[in-house]
C-alpha positions in Angstrom: 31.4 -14.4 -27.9 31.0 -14.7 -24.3 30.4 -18.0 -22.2 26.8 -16.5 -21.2 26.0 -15.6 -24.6 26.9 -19.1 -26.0 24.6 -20.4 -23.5 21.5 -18.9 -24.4 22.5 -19.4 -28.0 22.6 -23.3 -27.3 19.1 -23.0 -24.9 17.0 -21.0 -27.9 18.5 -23.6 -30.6 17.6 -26.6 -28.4 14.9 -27.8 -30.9 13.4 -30.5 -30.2 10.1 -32.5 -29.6 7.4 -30.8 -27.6 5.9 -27.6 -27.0 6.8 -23.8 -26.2 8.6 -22.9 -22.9 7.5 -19.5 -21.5 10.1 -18.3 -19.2 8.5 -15.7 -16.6 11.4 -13.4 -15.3 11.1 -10.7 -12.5 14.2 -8.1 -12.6 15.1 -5.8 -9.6 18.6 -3.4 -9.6 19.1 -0.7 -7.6 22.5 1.3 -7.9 23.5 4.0 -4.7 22.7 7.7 -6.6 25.5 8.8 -4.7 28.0 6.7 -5.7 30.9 7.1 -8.2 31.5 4.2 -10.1 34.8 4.7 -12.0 35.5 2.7 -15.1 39.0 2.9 -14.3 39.4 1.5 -11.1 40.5 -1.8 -10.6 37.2 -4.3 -9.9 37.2 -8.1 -8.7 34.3 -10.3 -9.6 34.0 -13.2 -7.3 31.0 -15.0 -5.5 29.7 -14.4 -2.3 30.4 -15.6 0.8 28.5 -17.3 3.6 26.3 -19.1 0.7 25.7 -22.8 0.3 28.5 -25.0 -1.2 26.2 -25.6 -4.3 25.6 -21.9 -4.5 29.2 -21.0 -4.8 30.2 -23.3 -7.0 27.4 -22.1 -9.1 27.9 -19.0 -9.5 31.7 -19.5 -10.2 30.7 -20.7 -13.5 29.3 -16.8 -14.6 32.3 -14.7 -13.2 33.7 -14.5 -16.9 30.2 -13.7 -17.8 30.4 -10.8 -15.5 33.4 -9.6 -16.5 32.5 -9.3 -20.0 29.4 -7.6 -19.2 31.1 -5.4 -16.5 33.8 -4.6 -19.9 30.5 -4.0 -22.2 29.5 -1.4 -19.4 32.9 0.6 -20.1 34.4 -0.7 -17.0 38.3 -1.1 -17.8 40.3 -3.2 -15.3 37.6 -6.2 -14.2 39.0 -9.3 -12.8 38.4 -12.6 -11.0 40.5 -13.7 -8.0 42.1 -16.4 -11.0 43.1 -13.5 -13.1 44.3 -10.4 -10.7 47.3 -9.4 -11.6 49.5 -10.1 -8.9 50.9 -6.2 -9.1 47.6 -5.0 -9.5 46.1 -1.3 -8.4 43.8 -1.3 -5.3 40.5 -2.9 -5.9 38.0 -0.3 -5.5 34.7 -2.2 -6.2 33.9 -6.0 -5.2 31.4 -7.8 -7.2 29.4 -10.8 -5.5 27.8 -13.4 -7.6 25.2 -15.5 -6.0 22.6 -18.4 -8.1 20.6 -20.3 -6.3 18.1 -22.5 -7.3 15.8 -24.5 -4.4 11.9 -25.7 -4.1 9.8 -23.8 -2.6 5.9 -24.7 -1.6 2.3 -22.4 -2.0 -0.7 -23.4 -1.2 -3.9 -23.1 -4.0 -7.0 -23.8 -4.0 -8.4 -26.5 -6.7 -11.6 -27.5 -8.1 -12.2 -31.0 -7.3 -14.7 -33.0 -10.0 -17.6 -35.4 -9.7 -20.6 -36.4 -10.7 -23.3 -34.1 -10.7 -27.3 -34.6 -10.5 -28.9 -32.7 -13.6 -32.2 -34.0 -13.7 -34.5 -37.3 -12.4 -35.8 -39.5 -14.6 -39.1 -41.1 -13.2 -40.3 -45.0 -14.4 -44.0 -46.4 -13.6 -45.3 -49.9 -14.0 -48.8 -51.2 -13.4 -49.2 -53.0 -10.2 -49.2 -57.3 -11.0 -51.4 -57.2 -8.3 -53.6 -54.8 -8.5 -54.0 -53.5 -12.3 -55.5 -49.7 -10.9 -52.2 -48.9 -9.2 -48.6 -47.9 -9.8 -45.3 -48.9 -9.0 -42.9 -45.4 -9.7 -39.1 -45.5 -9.2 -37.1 -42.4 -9.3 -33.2 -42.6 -10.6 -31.3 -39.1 -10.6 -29.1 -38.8 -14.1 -25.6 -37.1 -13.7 -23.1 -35.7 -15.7 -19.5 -35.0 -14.8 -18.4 -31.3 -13.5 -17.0 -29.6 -10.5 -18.5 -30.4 -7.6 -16.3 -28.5 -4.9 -12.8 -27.1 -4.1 -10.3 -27.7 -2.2 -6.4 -26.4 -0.1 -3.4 -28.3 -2.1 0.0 -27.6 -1.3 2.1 -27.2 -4.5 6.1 -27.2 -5.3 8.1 -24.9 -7.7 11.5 -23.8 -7.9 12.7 -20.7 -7.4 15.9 -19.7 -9.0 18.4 -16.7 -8.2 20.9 -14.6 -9.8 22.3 -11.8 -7.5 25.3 -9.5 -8.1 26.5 -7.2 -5.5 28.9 -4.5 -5.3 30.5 -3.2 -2.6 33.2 -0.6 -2.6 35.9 -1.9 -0.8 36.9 1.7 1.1 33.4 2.0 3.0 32.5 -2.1 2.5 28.8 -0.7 1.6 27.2 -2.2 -1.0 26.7 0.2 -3.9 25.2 -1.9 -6.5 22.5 -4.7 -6.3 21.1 -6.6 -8.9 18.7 -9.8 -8.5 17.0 -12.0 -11.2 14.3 -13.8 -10.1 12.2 -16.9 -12.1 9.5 -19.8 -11.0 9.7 -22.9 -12.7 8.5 -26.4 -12.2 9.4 -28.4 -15.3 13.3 -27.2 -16.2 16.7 -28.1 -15.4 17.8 -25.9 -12.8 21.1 -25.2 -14.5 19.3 -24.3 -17.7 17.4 -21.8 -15.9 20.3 -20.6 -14.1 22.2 -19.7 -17.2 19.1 -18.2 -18.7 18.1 -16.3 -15.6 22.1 -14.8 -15.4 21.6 -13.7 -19.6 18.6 -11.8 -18.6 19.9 -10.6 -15.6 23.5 -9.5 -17.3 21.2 -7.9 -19.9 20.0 -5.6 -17.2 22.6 -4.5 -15.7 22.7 -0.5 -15.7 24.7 1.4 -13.0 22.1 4.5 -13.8 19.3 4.1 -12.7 17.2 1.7 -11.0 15.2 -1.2 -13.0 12.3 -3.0 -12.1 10.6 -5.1 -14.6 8.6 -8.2 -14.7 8.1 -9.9 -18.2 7.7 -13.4 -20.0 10.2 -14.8 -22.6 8.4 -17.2 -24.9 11.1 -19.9 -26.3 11.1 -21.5 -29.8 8.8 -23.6 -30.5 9.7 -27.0 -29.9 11.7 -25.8 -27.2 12.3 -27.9 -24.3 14.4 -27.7 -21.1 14.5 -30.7 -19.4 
């Protein structure tokens, strides 16, 4: 069973006290119509460079993930740099791994709540002082409900999961995939390892995929 596999299987049997955790996920992959991608050329999975510290140590922890999915795909000879054969072919195809996960802030508009006049009620007592006249006081009677809106600045997270592969004769990428999910309550390394599942799940050096869907977790589920 592979590591990413295990990991989902340990997220989805997480039981424990508290509600359902819907997962929204957005998937993007776009593989180059022109390109040959040959199972039996020598690939390196690794992680990208130029990225945060965080982000590369990240990712280094789904490069076996890869490979097994890359395998799963019919691709033969996949390796990281920690397994490469020192005698090895020439690498034709360099995949990148990148997850990120950082906050991110929208802006929404709220409804704020108060209290709210309904109705007046009206109270009149005789005059002590003069009996023909009368002495009327007016008091409003509220009840609680919106009473306006207002700009708030809110805070998510966004996490990442992005593979790239570039052929290593033109160095142009070929391949692209990106998993994308929002999330304000979770672990970011639980999402991460659920984000790279779906994304792994996805992969498909065919044709293009572009879907945006909601996973709905066990109930009882809870990721924090």
């Amino acid at each position: 069973m592979t590591r990413y596999l295990f990991c989902t299987l340990l997220l989805l049997t997480a039981l424990l006290s508290g509600c359902a955790t819907q997962m929204d996920v957005a998937i993007n992959a776009t593989p180059d119509p022109d390109y040959h991608f040959d199972r039996q050329a020598t690939v390196l999975v690794t992680t990208s460079v130029g990225g945060s510290a965080e982000s590369t140590l990240n990712a280094r922890y789904y490069l076996r993930d890869m490979v097994s999915a890359m395998k799963d795909q019919g691709f033969q000879k996949v390796f990281t740099d920690t397994t490469l054969p020192k005698n090895h072919a020439p690498i034709k195809m360099t995949i990148l791994l990148d997850v990120d996960s950082h906050q991110v802030t929208y802006r929404y508009t709220a409804t704020e709540y108060g209290q709210v006049p309904t109705s007046t009620t009206t109270q009149c007592k005789k005059n002590k002082k003069k009996e023909d006249q009368l002495t009327c006081t007016s008091k409003p009677n509220t009840t609680y409900g919106p009473v306006g809106t207002s700009e708030r600045t809110g805070y998510t997270t966004l996490t990442t999961f992005t593979a790239t592969a570039r052929d290593e004769v033109s160095r142009r990428a070929v391949y692209l995939l990106r998993a994308t999910s929002y999330n304000e309550d979770c672990q970011a390394a639980k999402v991460e390892a659920f984000l790279v599942e779906q994304g792994l799940q996805n992969l498909n050096f065919h044709d293009r995929v572009q879907r945006n869907y909601t996973v709905t977790m066990p109930e009882g589920y809870r990721c924090k």
